[in-house]
C-alpha positions as protocol buffer text, in pm:
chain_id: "A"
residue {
  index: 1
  type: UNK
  ca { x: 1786 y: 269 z: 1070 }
}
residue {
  index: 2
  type: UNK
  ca { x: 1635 y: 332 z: 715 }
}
residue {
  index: 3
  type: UNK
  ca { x: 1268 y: 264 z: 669 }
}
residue {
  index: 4
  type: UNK
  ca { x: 1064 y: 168 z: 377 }
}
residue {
  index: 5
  type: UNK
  ca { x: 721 y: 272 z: 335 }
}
residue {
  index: 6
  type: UNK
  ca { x: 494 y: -5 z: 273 }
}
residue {
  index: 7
  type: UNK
  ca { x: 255 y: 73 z: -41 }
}
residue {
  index: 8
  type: UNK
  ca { x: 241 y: 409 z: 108 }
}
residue {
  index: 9
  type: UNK
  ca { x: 120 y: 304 z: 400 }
}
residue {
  index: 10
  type: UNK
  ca { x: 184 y: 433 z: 790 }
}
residue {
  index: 11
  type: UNK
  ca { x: 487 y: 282 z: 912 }
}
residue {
  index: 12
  type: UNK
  ca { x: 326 y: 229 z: 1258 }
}
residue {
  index: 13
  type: UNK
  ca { x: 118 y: -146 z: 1204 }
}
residue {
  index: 14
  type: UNK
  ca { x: -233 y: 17 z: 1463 }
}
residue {
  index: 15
  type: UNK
  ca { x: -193 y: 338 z: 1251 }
}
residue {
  index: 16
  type: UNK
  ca { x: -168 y: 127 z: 926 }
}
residue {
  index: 17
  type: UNK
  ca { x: -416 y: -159 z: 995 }
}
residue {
  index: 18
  type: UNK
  ca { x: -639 y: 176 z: 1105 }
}
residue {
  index: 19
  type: UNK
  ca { x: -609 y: 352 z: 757 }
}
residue {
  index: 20
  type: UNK
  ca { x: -720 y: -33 z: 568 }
}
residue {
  index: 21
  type: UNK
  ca { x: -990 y: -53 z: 793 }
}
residue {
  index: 22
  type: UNK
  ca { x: -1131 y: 349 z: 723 }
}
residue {
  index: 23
  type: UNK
  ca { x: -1079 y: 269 z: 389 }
}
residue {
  index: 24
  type: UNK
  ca { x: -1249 y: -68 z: 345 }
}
residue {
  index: 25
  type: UNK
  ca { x: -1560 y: 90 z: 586 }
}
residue {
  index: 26
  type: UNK
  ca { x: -1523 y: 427 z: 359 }
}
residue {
  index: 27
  type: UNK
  ca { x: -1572 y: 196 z: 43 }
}
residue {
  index: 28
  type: UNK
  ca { x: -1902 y: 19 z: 192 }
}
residue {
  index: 29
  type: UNK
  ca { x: -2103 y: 350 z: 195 }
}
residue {
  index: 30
  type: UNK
  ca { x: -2163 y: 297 z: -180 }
}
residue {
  index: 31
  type: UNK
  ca { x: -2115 y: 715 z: -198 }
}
residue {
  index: 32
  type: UNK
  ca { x: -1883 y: 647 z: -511 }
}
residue {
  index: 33
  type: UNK
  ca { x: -1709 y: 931 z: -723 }
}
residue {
  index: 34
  type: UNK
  ca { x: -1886 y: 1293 z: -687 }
}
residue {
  index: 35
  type: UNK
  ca { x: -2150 y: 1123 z: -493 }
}
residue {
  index: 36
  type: UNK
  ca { x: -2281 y: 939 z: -784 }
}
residue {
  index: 37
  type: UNK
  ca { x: -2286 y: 589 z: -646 }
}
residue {
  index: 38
  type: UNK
  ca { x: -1987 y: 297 z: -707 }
}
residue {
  index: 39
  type: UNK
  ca { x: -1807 y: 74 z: -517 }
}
residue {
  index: 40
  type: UNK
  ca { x: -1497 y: 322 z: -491 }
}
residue {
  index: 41
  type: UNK
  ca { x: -1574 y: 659 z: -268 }
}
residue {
  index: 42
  type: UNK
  ca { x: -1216 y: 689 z: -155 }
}
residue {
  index: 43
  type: UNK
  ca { x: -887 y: 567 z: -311 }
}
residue {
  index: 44
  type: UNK
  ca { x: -639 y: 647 z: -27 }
}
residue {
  index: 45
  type: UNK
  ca { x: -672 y: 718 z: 361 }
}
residue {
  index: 46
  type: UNK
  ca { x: -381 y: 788 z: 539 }
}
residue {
  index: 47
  type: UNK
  ca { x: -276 y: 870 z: 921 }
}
residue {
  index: 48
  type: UNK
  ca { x: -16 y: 1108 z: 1034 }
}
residue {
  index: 49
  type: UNK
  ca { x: 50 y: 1127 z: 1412 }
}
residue {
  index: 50
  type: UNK
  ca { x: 180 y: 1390 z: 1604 }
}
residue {
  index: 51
  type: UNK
  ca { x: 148 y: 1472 z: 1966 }
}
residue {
  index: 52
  type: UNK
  ca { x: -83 y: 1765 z: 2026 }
}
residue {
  index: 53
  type: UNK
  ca { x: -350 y: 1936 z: 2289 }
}
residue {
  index: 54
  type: UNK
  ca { x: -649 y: 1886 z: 2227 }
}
residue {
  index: 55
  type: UNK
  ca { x: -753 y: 2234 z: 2155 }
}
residue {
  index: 56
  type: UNK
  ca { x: -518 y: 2229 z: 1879 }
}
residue {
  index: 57
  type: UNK
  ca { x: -586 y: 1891 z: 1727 }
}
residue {
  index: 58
  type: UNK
  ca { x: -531 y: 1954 z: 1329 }
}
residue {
  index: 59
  type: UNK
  ca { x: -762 y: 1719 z: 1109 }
}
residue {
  index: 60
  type: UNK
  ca { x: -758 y: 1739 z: 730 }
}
residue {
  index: 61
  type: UNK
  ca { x: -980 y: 1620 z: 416 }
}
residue {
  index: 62
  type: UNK
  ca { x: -872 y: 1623 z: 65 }
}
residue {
  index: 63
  type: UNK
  ca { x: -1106 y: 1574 z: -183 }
}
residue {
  index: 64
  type: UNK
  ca { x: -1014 y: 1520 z: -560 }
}
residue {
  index: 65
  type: UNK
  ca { x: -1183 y: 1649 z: -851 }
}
residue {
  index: 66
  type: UNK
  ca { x: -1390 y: 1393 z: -1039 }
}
residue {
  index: 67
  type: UNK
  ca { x: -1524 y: 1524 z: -1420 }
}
residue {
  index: 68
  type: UNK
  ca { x: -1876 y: 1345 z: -1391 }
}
residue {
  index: 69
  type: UNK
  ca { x: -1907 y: 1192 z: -1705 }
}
residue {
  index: 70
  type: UNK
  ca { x: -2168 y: 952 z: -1871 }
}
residue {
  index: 71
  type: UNK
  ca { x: -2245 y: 787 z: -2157 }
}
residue {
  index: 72
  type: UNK
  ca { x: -2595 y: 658 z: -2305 }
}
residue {
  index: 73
  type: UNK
  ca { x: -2619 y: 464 z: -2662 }
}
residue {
  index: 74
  type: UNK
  ca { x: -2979 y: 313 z: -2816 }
}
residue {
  index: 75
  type: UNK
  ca { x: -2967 y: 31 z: -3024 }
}
């Protein structure tokens, strides 16, 4: 039958309740954008599953540009 992705989530519930959980313990690390501090590091972590050896075990990391940018003003 047809399936509907869930907010873009993995369609298998361990794989998706795995990618909240990486996310939410991602977010606690207080890295924030370009390393800079925040309470958002990373916006999006998501699982694919495929069977594989071992030896060949794929693993990928994309990470998004982020133009640093700051602002002072004195009053």
């Amino acid at each position: 039958g047809l399936k509907v992705a869930r907010l873009g989530r993995n369609f298998d519930r361990r794989y998706a309740d795995l990618e909240q959980e990486l996310l939410t313990e991602i977010n606690k690390t207080g890295i924030g954008p370009a390393g800079l501090g925040g309470l958002t590091t990373a916006l999006a972590v998501n699982i694919e599953w495929y069977p594989t050896h071992i030896a060949g075990l794929p693993v990928a990391v994309n990470i998004v540009c982020h133009a640093c940018r700051r602002q002072e003003a004195v009053i």
